[in-house]
N, C-alpha and C positions, 0 to 999 in steps of 0.2 A: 410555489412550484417554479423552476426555474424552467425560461425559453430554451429551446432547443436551441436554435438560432444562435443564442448566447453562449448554451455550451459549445457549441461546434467552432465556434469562434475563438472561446478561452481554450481550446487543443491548439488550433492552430499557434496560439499566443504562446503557448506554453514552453509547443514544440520549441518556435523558433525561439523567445529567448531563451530558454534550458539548452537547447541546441541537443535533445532528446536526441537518443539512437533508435527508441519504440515509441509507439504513442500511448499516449494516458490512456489507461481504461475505464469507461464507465462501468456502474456495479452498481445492482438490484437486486435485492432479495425478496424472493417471490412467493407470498400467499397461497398465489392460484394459479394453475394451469392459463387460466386467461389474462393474466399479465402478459404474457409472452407472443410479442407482436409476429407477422406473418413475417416468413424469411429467417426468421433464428434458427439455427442449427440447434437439432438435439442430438448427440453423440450417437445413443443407443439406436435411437430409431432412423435416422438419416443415415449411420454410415454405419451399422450393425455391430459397430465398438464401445466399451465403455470407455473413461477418461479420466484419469485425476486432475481435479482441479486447479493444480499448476501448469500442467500442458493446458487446460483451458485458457486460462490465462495467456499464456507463450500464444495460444493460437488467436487470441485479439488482438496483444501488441504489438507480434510482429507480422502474423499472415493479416492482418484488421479482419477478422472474421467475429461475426455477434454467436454466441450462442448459451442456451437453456440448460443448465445443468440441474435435474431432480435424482432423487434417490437411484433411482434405476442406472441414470448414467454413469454413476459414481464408480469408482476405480479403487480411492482409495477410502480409509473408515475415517479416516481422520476430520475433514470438511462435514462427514455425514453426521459426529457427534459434536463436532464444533457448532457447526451451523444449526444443529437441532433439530435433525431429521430422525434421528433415532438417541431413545436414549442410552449411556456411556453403559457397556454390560459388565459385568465383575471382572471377567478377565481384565478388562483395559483398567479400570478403576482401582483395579491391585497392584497394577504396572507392567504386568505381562511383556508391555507393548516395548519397553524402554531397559527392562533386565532381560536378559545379562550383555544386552547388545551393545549399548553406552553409557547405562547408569548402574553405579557399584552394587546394589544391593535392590532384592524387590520392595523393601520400605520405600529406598529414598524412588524408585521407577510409578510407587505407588505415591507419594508425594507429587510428581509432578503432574502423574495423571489427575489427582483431585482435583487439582488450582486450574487444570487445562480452561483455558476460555472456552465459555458454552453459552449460546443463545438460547433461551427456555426450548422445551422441547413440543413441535408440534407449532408452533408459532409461525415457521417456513416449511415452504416443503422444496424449496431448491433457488439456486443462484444463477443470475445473469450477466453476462459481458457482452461490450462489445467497445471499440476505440469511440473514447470520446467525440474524436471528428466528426464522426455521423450514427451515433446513440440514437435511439428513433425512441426510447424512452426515457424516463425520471428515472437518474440513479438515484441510490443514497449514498453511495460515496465514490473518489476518481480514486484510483490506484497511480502510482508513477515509478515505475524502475527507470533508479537515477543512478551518477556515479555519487562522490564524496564531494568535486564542488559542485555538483547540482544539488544536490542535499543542502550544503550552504545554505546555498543560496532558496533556496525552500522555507528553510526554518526562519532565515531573516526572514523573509517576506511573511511569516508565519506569527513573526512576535513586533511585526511594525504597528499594527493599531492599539496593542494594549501593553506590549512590550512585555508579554509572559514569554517562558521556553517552551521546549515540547518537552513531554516525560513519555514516556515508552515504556512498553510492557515489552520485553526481550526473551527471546529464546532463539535455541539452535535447531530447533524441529519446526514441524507444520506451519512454514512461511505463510500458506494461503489460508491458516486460520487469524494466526496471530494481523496478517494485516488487515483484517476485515471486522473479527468479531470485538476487539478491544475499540476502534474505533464508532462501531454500530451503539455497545455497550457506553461510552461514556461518551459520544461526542463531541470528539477530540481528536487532534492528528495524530499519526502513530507511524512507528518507523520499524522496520521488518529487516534482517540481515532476511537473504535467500534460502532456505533449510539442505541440507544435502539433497532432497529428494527433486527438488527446482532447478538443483544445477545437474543433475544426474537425468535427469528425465524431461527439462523445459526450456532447457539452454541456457538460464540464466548465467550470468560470467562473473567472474572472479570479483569485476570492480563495479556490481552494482551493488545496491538496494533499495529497498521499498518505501516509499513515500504515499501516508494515505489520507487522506482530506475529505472527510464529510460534506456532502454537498450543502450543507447551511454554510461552510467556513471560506467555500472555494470564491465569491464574492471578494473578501478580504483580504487573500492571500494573492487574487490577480491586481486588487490595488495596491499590495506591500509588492511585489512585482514590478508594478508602475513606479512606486516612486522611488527605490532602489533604481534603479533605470533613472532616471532622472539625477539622481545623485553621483551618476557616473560609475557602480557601482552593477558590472555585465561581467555575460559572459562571454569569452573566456578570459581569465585574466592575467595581468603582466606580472610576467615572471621575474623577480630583482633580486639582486643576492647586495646589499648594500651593510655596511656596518650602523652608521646615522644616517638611517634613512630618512627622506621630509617626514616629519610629522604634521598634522591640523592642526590647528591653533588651539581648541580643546585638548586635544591630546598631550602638548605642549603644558598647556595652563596647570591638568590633572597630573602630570608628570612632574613639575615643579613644588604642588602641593605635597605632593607622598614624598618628595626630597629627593627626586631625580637631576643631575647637574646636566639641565637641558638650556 
C-alpha cells in the first residue's frame, strides 16, 4: 500500500519535471459504495447530471476535482461495459456501435466490438478520480496526459530498471477504457491516443496523450526519473540542427563497429 504522503509528493515530482500542463490523476476502481471517501463528488447526485467518463477525467486534471463515478452517473455505455458494470448486450457485440459510422462493414464493427477490453463483469461497480496531488485514497493506477517529449521521456524512465519497452493496446475509440482496463488487466503501462469523444467533449488537444502506470510500477519509473535527471537527460530539450553532431563515446565506439566513418 503506498503512503499517501509519497504519492502527493511523486505529483508534485512529476508535475515539475514533465513540466505537465494537468496534473496526474489518481484511479480506483471501486467494489463498494464504501470505498468512496467523504468529499468525492458523485455527478448524478451532487450536481443532478450524469457524466462521461472522459469529462470525469477533464474534471480531475484540470479543475483537480475528486469524484465517484457508478453506473447511475454514467453518460456514456462504453466505460459501463468496459469497466464491467453491465454486461456488453447484442447490439454492441454485433457492432451496431461502430457500423456504418467509421467501420466498413457490421462484421468488421462486430470484430472490434468482441476484442473491446472488458473487466469481468460485476467485479466493480464504478470508478474513482481525483489529482494525484492530494488522492485521499489507494489508487491502482496514475493516468498522465502528456505531450510526445513527455511521453519520451516517460517510457525511458519506464524501461530504465529492466530495460524492456512498453507495448500498448491501441485504438481510435473509448480513450477512457483503453487507458485503464489494459493496464488493470495486465499490469503494465499503457499508452492511449485521446478518442474523438475526449477531444469533442473533455478538452483533450491535438498534442497530447495518455500515459498510464499501475501503481506497483509508479516506484520505478520515479527512480528511472531520477536518474535520467541525473544523466543530464531533462526537460525541455536543446533544440540543434547540426550535420556531425558530438557524439558519446559509446555511440562513437558502436558506430565505428557497424562501419560508420566516425
Amino acid at each position: 500500500m503506498a503512503d499517501l504522503k509519497v504519492l502527493h509528493d511523486y505529483a508534485e515530482e512529476l508535475e515539475r519535471k514533465l513540466r505537465l500542463k494537468t496534473f496526474p490523476i489518481a484511479i480506483k476502481l471501486l467494489e463498494s459504495e464504501k470505498d468512496i471517501p467523504q468529499g468525492v463528488i458523485r455527478p448524478k447526485k451532487d450536481t443532478g447530471q450524469h457524466m462521461a467518463l472522459c469529462v470525469g477525467f477533464m474534471k480531475a486534471r484540470r479543475d483537480g476535482q475528486a469524484l465517484a463515478m457508478l453506473k447511475q452517473d454514467m453518460w456514456c455505455f462504453d466505460p459501463v461495459i468496459g469497466l464491467g458494470m453491465a454486461e456488453p448486450p447484442a447490439l454492441f457485440l454485433e457492432g451496431h456501435n461502430r457500423f456504418p459510422t467509421s467501420i466498413s462493414s457490421l462484421e468488421a464493427g462486430g470484430n472490434w466490438s468482441q476484442a473491446f477490453p472488458r473487466l469481468k463483469t460485476g467485479k466493480y461497480i464504478g470508478i474513482m478520480m481525483a489529482p494525484l496531488k492530494k488522492t485521499n485514497f489507494q489508487p491502482d493506477l496514475v493516468v498522465i496526459y502528456c505531450d510526445v517529449a513527455q511521453l519520451t521521456q516517460l517510457l525511458m524512465a519506464a524501461g530504465w530498471k529492466e530495460g524492456h519497452d512498453v507495448f500498448a493496446r491501441l485504438s481510435g475509440y473509448s480513450a477512457c477504457v483503453y487507458a485503464t482496463v489494459p493496464a488493470i488487466q495486465s499490469g503494465e503501462y499503457q499508452v492511449t491516443p485521446p478518442c474523438p469523444g475526449d477531444v469533442r467533449h473533455a478538452m483533450s488537444q491535438d498534442d497530447e496523450i495518455i500515459f498510464t502506470v499501475p501503481i506497483k510500477k509508479l516506484d520505478d519509473l520515479m527512480a528511472g526519473l531520477r536518474y535520467l535527471e541525473k544523466q543530464g537527460t531533462t526537460l525541455p530539450r536543446t533544440l540543434t540542427v547540426e550535420m556531425e553532431y558530438q557524439l558519446s563515446d559509446i555511440y562513437k565506439k558502436l558506430g565505428r563497429v557497424v562501419g560508420l566513418d566516425i
